[in-house]
N, CA, C and O atoms as a printed pandas DataFrame, in Angstrom:
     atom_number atom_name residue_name chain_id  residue_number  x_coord  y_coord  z_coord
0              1         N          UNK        A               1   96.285   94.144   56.350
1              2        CA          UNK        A               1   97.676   93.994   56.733
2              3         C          UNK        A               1   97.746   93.754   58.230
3              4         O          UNK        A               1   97.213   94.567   58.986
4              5         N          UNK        A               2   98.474   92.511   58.776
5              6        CA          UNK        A               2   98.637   92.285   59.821
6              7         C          UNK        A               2  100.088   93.006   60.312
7              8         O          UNK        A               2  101.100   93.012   59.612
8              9         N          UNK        A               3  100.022   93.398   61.179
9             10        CA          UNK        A               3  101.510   94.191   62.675
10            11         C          UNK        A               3  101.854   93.053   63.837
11            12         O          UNK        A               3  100.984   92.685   64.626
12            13         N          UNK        A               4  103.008   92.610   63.857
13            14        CA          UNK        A               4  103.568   92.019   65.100
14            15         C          UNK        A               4  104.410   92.668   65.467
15            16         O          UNK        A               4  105.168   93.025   64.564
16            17         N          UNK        A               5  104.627   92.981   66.345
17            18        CA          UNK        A               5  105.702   94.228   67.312
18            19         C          UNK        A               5  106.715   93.250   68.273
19            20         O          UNK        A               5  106.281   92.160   68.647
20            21         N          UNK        A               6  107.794   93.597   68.573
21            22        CA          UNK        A               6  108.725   93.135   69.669
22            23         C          UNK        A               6  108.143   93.740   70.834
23            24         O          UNK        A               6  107.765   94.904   70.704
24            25         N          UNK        A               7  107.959   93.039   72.228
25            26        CA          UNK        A               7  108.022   93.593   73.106
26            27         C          UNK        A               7  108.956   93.322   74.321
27            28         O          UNK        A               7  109.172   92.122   74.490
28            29         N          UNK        A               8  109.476   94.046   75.084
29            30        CA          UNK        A               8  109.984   93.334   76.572
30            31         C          UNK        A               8  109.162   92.593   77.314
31            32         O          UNK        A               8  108.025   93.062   77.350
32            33         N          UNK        A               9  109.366   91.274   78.125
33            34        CA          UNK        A               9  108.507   91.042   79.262
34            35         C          UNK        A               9  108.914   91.721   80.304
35            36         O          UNK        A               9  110.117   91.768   80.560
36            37         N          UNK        A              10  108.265   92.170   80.850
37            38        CA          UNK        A              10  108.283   92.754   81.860
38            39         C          UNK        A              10  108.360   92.062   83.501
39            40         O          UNK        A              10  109.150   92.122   84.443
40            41         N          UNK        A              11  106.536   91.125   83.098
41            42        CA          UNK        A              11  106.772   90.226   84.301
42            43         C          UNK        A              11  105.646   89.128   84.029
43            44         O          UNK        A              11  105.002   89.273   82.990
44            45         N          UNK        A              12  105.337   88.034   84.861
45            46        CA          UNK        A              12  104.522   87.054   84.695
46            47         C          UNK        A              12  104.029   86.558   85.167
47            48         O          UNK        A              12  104.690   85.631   85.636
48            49         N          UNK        A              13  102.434   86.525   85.607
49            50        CA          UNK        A              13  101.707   85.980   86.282
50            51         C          UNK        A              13  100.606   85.036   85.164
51            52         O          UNK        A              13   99.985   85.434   84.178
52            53         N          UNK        A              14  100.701   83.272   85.962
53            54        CA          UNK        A              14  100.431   82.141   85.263
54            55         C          UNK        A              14  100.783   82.620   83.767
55            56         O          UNK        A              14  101.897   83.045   83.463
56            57         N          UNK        A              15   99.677   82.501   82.844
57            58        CA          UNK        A              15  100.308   82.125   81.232
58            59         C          UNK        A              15  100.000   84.148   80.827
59            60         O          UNK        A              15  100.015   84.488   79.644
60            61         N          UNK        A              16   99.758   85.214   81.926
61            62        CA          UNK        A              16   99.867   86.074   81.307
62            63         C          UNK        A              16  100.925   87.008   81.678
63            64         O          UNK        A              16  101.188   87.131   82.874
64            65         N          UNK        A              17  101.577   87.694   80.787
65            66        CA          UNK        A              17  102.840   88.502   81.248
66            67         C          UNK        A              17  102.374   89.992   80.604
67            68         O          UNK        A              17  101.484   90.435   79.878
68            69         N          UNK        A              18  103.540   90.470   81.333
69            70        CA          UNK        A              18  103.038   92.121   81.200
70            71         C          UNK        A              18  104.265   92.882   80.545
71            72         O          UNK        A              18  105.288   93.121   81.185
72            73         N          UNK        A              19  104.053   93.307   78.989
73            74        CA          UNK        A              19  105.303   93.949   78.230
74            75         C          UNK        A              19  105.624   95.135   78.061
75            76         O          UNK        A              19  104.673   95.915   78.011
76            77         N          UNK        A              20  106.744   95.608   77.940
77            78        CA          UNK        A              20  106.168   97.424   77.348
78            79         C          UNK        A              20  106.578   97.467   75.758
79            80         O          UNK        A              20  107.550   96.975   75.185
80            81         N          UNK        A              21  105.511   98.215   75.277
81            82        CA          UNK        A              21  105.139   98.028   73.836
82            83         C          UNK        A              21  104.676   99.660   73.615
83            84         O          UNK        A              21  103.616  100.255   73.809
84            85         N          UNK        A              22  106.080  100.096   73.085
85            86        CA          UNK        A              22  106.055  101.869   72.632
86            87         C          UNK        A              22  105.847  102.637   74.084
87            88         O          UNK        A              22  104.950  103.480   74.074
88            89         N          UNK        A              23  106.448  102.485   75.140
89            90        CA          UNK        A              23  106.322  103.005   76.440
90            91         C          UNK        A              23  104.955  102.832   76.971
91            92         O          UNK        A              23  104.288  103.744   77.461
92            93         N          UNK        A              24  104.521  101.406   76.821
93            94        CA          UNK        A              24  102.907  101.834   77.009
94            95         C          UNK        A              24  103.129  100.099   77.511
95            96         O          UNK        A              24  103.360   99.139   76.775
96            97         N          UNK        A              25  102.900  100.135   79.585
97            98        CA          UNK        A              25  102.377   98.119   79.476
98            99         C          UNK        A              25  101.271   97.908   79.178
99           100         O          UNK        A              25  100.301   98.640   79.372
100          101         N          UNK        A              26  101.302   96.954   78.710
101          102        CA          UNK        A              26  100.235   95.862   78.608
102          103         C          UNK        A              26  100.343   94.548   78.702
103          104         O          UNK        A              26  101.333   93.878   78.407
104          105         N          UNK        A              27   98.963   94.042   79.260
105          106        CA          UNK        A              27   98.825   92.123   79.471
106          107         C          UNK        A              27   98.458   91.593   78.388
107          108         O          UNK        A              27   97.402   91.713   77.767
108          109         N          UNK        A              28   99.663   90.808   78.117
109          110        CA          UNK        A              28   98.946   90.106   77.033
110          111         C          UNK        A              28   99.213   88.080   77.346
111          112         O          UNK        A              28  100.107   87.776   78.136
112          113         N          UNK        A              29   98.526   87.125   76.787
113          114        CA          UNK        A              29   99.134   85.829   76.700
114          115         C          UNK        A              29  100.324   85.609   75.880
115          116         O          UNK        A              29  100.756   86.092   74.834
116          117         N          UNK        A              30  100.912   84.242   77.152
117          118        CA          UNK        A              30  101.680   83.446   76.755
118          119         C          UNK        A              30  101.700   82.648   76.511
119          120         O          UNK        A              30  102.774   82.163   76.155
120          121         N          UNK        A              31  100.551   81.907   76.510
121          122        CA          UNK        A              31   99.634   80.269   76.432
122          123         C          UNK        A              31  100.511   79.756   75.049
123          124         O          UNK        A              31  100.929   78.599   75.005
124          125         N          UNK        A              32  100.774   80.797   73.832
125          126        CA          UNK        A              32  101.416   79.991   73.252
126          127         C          UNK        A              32  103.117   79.543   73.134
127          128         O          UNK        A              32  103.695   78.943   72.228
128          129         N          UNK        A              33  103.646   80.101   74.446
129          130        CA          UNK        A              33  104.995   79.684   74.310
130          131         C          UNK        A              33  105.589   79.166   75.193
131          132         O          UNK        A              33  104.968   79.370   76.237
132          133         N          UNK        A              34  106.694   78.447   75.405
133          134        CA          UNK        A              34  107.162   77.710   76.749
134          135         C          UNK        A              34  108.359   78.823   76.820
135          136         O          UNK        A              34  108.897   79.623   76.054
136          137         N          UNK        A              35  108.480   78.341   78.411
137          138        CA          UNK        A              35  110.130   79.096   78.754
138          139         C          UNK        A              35  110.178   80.758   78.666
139          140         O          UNK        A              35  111.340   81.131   78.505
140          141         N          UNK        A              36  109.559   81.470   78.707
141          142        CA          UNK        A              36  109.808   83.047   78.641
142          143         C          UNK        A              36  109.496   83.539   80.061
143          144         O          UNK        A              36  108.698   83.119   80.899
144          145         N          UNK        A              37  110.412   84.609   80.074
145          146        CA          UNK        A              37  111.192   84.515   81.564
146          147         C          UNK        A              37  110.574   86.429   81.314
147          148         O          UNK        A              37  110.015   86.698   80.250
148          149         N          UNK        A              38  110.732   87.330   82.175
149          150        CA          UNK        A              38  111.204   88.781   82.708
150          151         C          UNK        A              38  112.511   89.097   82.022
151          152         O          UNK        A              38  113.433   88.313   82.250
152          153         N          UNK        A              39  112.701   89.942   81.358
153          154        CA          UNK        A              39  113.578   90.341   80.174
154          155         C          UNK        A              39  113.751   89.957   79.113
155          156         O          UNK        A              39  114.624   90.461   78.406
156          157         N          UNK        A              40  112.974   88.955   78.693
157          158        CA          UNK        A              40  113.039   88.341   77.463
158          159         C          UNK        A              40  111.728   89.337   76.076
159          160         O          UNK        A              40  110.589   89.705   76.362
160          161         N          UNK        A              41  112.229   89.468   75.072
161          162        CA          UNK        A              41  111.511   89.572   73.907
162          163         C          UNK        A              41  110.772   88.856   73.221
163          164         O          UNK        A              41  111.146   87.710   72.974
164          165         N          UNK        A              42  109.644   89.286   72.774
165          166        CA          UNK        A              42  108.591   88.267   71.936
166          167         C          UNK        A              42  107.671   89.355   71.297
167          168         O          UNK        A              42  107.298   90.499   71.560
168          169         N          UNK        A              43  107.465   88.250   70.150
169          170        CA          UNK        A              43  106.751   89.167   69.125
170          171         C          UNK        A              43  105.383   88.908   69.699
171          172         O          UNK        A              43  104.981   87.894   70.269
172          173         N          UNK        A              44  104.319   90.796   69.251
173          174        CA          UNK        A              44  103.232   90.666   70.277
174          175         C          UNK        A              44  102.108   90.693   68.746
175          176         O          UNK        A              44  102.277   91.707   68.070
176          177         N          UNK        A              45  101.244   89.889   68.302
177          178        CA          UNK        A              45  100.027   90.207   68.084
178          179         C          UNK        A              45   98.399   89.961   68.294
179          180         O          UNK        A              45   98.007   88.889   68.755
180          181         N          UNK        A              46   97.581   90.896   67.970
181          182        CA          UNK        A              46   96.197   90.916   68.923
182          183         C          UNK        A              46   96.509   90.109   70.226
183          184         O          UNK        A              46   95.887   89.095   70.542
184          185         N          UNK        A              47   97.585   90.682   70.991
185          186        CA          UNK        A              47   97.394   90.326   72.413
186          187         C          UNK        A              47   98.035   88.994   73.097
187          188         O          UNK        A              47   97.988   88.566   74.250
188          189         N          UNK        A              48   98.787   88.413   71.654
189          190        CA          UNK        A              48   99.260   87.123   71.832
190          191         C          UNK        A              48  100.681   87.091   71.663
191          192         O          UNK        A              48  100.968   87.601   70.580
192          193         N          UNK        A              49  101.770   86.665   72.348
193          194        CA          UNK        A              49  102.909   86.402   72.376
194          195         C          UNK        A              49  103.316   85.353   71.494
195          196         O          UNK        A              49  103.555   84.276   72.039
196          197         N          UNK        A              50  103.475   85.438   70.010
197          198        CA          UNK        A              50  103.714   84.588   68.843
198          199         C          UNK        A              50  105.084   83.786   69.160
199          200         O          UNK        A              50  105.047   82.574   69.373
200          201         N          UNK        A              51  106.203   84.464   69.180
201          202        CA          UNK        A              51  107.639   83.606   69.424
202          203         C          UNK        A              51  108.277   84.415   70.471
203          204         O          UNK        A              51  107.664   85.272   71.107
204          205         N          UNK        A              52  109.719   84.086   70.668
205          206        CA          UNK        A              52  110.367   84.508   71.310
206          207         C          UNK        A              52  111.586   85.589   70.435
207          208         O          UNK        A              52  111.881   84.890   69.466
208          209         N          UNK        A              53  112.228   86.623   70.342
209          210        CA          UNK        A              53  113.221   86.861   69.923
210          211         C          UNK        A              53  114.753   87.312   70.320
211          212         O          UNK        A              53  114.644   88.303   71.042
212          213         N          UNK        A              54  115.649   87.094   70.199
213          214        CA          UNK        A              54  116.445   88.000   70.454
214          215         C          UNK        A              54  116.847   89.777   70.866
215          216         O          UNK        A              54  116.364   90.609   70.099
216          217         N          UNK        A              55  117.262   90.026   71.436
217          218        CA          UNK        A              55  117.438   91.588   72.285
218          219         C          UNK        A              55  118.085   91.986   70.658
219          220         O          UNK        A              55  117.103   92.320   69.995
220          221         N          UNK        A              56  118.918   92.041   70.086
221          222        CA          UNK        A              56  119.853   92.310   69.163
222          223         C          UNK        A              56  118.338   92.300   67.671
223          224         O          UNK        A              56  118.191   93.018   66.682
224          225         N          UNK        A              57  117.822   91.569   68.016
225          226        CA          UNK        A              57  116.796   91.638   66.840
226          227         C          UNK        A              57  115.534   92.155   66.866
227          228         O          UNK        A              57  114.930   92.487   65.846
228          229         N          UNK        A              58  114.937   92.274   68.386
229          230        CA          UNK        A              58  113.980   93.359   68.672
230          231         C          UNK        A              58  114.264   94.599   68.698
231          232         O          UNK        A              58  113.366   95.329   68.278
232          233         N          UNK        A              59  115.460   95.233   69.141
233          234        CA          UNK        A              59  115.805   96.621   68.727
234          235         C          UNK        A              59  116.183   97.025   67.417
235          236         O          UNK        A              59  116.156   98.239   67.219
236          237         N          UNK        A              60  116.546   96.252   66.428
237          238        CA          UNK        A              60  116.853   96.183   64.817
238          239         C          UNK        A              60  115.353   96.774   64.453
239          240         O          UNK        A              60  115.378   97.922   64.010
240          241         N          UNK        A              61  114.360   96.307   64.545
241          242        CA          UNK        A              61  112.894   95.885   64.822
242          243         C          UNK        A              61  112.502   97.446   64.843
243          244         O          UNK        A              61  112.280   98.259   63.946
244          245         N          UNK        A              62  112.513   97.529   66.481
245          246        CA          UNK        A              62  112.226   98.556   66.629
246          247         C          UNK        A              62  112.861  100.382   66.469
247          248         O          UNK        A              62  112.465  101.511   66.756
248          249         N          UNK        A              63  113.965   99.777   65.877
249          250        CA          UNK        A              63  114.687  100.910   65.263
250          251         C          UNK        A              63  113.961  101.288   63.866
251          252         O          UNK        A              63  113.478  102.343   63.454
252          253         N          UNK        A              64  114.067  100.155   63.376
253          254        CA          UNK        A              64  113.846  100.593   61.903
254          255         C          UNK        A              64  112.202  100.783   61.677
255          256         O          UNK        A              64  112.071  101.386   60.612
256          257         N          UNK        A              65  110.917  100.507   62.260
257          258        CA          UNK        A              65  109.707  101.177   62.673
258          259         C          UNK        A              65  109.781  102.749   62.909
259          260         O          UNK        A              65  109.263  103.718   62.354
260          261         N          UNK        A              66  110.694  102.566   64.031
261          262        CA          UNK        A              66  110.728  104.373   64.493
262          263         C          UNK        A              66  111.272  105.405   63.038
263          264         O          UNK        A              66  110.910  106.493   62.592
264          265         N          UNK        A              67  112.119  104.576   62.716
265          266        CA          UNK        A              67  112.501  105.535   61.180
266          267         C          UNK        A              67  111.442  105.675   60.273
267          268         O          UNK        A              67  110.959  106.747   59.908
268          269         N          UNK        A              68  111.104  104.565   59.926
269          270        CA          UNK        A              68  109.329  104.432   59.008
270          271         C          UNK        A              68  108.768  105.446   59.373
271          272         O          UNK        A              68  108.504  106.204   58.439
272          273         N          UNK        A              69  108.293  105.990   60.943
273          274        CA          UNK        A              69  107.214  106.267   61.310
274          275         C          UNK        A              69  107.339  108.031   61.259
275          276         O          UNK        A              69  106.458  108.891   61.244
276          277         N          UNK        A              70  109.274  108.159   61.237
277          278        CA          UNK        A              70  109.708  109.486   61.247
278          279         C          UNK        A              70  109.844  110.275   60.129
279          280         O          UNK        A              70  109.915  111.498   60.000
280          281         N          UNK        A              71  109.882  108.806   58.858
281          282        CA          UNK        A              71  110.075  108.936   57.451
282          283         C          UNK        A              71  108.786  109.968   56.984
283          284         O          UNK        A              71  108.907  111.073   56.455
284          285         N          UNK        A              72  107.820  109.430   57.258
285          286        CA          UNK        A              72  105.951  109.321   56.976
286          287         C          UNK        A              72  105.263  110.490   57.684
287          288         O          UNK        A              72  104.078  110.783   57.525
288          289         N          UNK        A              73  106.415  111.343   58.748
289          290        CA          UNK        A              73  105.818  112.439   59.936
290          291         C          UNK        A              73  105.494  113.767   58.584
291          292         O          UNK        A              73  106.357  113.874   57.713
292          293         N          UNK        A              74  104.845  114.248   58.552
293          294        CA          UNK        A              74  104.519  115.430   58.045
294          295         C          UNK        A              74  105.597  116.648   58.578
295          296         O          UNK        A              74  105.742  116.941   59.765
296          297         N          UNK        A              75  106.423  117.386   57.275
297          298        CA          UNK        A              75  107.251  118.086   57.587
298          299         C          UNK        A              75  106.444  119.339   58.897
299          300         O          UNK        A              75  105.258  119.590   59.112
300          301         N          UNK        A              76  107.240  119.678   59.296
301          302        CA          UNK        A              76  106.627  120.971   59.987
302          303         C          UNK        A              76  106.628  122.270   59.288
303          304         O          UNK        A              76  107.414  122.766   58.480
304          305         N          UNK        A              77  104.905  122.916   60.128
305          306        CA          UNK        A              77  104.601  124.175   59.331
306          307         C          UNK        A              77  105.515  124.844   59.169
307          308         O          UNK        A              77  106.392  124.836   60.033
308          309         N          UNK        A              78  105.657  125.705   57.956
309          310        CA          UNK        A              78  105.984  126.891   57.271
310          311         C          UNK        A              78  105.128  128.094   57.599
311          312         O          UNK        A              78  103.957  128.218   57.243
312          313         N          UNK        A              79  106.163  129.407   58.665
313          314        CA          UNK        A              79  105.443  130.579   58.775
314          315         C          UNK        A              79  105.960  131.202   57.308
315          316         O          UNK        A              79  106.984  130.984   56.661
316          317         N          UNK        A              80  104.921  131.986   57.089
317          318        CA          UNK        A              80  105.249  132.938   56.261
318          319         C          UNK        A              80  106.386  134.110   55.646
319          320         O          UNK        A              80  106.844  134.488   54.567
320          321         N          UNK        A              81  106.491  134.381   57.023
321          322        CA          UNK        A              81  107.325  135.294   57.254
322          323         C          UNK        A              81  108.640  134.991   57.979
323          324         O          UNK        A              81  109.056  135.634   58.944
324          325         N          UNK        A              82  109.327  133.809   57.338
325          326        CA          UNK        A              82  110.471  133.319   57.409
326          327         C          UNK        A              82  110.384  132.799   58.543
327          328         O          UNK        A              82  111.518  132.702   59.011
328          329         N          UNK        A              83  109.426  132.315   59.399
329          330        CA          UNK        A              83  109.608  131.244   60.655
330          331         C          UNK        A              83  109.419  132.181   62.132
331          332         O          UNK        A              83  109.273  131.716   63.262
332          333         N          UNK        A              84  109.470  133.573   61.754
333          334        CA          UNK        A              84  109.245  134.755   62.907
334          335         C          UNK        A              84  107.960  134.890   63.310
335          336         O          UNK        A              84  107.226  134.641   62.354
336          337         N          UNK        A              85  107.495  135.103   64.048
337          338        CA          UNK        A              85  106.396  135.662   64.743
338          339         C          UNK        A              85  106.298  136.953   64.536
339          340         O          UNK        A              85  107.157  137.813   64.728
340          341         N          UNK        A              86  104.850  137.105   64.000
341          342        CA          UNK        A              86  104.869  138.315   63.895
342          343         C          UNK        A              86  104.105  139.538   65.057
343          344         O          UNK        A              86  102.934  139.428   65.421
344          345         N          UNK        A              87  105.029  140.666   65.513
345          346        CA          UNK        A              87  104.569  141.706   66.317
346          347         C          UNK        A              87  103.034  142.042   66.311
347          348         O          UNK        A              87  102.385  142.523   65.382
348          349         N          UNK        A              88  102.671  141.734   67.368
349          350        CA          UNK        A              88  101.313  142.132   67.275
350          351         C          UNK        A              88  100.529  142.977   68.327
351          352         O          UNK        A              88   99.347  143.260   68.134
């Protein structure tokens, strides 16, 4: 299974720009796209800037990932003794 992610550009030096992708930059190419500017969105995979997208459709994007990912979180432990700590 392949992942393409939305990212922000951030900024751009020659064909490589720098995005933030889950609070985390990284450089990746732009070799394959014309015209992408510093604030613009593009889908990122293995390191490559595939298209360009819309702000309104990268946060759709990345909204509905973060729910997936919150869906899939493992409930939190169960103490025994009703969630108290016990005196020790």
């Amino acid at each position: 299974m392949c992942l393409a992610l939305p990212a922000k550009v951030l900024g751009i030096t020659g064909e490589t720009g720098t995005v933030e992708l889950g609070g985390v930059e990284i450089d990746i190419s732009l070799a394959l796209l014309d015209d992408v500017q510093p604030g613009d969105y593009v889908v990122v995979h293995v390191g490559f800037a595939l298209s360009k997208i819309d702000e309104a459709e990268a946060r759709a994007t990345l909204a509905a990932l973060h729910a997936a990912r919150q869906a899939a979180a493992p409930p939190p432990p169960q103490h025994r003794n009703g969630g108290e700590e016990a005196a020790g």
